[in-house]
C-alpha positions in Angstrom: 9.5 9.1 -1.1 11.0 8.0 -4.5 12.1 9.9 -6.9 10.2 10.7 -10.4 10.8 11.9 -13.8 10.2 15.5 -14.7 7.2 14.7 -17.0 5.0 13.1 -14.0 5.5 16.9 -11.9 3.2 19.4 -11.9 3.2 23.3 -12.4 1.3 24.9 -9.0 0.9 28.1 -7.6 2.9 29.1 -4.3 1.6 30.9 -1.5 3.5 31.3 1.6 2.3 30.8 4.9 4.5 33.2 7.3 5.8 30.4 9.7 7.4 28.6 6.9 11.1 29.3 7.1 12.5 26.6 5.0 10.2 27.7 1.7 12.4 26.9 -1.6 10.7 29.2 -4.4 9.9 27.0 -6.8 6.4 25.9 -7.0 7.1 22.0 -7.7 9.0 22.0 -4.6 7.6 20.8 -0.6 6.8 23.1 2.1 8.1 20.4 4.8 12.0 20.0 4.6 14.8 17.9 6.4 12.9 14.6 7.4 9.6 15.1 7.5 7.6 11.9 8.3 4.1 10.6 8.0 3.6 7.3 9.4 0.8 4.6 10.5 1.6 2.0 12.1 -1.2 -1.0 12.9 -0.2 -3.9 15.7 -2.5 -6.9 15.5 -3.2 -9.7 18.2 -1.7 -11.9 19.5 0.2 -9.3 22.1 2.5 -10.3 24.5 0.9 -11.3 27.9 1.6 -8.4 30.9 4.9 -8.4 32.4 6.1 -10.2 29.2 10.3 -9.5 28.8 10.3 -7.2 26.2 12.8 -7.1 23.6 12.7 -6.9 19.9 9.6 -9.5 18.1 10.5 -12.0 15.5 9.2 -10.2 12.1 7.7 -12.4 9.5 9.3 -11.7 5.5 7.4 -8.5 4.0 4.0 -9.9 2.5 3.4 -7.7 -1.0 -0.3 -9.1 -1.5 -1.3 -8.1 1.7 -0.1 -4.8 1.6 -1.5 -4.5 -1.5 -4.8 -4.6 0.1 -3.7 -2.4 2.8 -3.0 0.6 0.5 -6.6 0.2 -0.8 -8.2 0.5 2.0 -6.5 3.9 3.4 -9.3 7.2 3.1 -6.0 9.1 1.3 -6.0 6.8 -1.7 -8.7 6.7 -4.2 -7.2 4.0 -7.0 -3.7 2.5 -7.1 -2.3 3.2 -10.4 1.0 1.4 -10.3 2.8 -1.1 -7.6 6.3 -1.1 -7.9 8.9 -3.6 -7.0 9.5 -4.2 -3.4 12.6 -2.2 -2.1 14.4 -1.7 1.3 12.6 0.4 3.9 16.5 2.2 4.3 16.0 3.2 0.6 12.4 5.2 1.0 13.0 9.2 0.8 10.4 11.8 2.5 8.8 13.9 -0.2 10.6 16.6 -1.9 8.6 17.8 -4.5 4.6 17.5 -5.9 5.3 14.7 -7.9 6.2 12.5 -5.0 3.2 13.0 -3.0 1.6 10.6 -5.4 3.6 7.7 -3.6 2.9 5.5 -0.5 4.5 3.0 0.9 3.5 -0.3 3.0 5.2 -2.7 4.9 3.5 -5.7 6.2 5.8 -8.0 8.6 3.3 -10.3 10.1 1.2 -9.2 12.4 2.7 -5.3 11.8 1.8 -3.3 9.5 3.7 0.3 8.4 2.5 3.0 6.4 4.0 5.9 5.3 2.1 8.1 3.1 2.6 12.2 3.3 -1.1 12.5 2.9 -1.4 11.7 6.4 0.7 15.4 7.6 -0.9 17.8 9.1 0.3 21.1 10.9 -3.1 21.3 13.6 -5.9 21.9 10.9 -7.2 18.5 11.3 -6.2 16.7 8.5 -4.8 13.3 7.6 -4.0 11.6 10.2 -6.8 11.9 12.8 -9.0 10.8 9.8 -7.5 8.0 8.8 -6.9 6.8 12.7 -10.9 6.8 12.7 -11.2 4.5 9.0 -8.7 2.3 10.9 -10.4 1.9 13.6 -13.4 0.7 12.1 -11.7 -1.5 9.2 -9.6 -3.0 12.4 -11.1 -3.5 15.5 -8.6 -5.3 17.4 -5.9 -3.8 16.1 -3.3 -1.1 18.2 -3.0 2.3 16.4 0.1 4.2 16.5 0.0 7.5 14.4 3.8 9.5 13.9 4.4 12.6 12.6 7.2 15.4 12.1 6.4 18.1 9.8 9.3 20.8 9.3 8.8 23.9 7.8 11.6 25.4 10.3 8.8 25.0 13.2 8.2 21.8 13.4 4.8 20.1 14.5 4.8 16.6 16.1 2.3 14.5 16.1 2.3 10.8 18.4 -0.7 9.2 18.8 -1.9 6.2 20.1 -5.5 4.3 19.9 -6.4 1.7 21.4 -9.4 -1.2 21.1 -12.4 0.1 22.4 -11.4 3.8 21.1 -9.4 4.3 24.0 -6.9 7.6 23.1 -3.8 9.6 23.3 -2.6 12.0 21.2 0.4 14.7 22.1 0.5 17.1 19.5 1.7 20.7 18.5 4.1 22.7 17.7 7.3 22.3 19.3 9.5 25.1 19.2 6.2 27.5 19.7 3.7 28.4 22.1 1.6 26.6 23.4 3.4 23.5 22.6 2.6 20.0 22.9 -0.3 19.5 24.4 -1.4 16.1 25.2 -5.0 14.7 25.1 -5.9 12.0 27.0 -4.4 10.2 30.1 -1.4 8.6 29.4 -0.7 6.4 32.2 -4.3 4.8 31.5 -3.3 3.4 28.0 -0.6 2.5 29.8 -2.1 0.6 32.1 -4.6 -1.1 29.8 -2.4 -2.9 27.7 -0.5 -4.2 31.5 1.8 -1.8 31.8 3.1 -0.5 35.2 3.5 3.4 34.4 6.0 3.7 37.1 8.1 1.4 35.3 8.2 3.4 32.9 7.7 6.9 33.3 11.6 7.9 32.6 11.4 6.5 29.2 9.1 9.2 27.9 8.9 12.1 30.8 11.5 14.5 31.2 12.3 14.4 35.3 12.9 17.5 35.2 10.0 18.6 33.8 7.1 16.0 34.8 4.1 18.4 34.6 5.5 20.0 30.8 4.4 17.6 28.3 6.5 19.8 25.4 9.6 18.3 27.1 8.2 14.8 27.3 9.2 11.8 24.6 6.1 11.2 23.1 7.7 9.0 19.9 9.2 6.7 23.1 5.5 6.9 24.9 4.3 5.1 21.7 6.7 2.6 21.4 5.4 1.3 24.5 2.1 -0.1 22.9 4.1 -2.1 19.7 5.2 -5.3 21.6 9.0 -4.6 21.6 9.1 -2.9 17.5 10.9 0.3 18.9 13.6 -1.7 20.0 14.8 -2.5 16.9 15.6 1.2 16.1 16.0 2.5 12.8 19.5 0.8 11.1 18.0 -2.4 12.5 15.0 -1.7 10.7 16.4 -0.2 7.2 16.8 -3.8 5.9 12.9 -4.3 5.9 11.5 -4.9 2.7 8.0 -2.8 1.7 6.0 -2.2 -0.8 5.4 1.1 -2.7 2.4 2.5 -4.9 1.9 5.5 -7.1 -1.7 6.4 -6.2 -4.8 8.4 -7.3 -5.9 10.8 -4.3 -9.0 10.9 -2.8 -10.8 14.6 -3.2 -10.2 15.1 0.8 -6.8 14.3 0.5 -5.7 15.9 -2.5 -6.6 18.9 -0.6 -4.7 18.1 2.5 -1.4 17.5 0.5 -1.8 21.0 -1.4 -2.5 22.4 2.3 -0.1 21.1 4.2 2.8 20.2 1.7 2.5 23.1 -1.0 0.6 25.9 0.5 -2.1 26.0 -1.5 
């Protein structure tokens, strides 16, 4: 995510799992390669009524105290040690070696709030993310959930999760380019429906047509978009410009083990 000076990495031992292609042999070195993310993102109230026109919302300026607050309340962080200066979303890096696993970033924009933080990657062991859905939850009753994740170590797992107030749930994970795939928990066009949205009117924005019953082909990072009031709209270069905040953090004991799992092997 940002980049460090040689005296903040640490020496560790390498171990390689046999589906990881992309392994570099150096033990201060990622597992995970070419744009692996880790994001949470939280959508508070007030949401647009049903059959709202959609469209990209009106984003308050970045608010540093409050994400401040944020980062100390995530299960994967046990102290912050150090906030740094507020800096362009556009300017964040994913993780390419231990030191930088020590980093997360917040962004709070009104009533949106982004986290990215590697601690939340997972490749179907259970960790991070699911976890840190459930703190959430409790911390944030009436907030919507949206968990995304892409974790490449040549296969690449995908997570896209969405949960709702009241613990209603989706979540399509897997691995991709492998059997069995995605596989998708929950129903879909319920959410949908829940938060006043027609599935019919929308069913070609995350299902392939040719593939309607094969939820590896399906758009699951599009499916989410659905539930954050018109964010996905902006799309990524109209998102760069964002300002966030960023924290070098002490781990918690669960997810200092998650992050030598997942993103060193180990």
């Amino acid at each position: 995510m940002v980049n460090v000076d040689d005296d903040e990495k640490n020496a560790g031992e390498d171990e390689k799992p046999e589906f990881v292609g992309a392994w570099v042999d150096h033990p201060d070195r990622v597992r995970p390669w070419r744009g692996s993310t880790t994001e949470l993102m939280m959508y508070f109230p007030p949401f647009p009524e049903p059959g709202a026109i959609g469209g990209p919302p009106a984003l308050e300026p970045h608010d540093p105290v409050r994400a401040r607050r944020i980062v100390e309340t995530l299960g994967t962080v046990d102290e912050v040690l150090e906030q740094l200066p507020a800096r362009r979303r556009g300017e964040l890096e994913e993780p390419t070696e231990r030191a930088e696993l020590a980093y997360v970033a917040v962004g709070c924009w009104g009533n949106y709030v982004w986290v990215s933080d590697p601690a939340l990657g997972d490749y179907g062991m259970g960790c991070g993310m699911d976890e840190e859905v459930e703190l959430q939850r409790e911390l944030n009753p009436e907030a919507r959930i949206v968990g995304t994740m892409h974790m490449d170590y040549g296969l690449n797992y995908y997570q896209d999760l969405v949960d709702l107030p009241g613990g209603r749930q989706v979540d399509a994970s897997g691995w991709g380019d492998a059997d069995p795939g995605i596989e998708v928990h929950g129903d879909p066009e319920e959410l949908l429906r829940a938060v006043g949205i027609d599935p019919a009117s929308v069913r070609d924005v995350y299902m392939d047509p040719e593939e309607p019953d094969d939820p590896g082909y399906g758009n699951w990072g599009a499916y989410t978009d659905l539930f954050l009031g018109g964010f996905g709209d902006f799309g990524w270069s109209a998102t760069e410009d964002l300002k966030v905040s960023v924290f070098r953090v002490r781990r918690s004991e669960r997810a200092e083990g998650d992050l030598k799992e997942v993103w060193l092997g180990s």
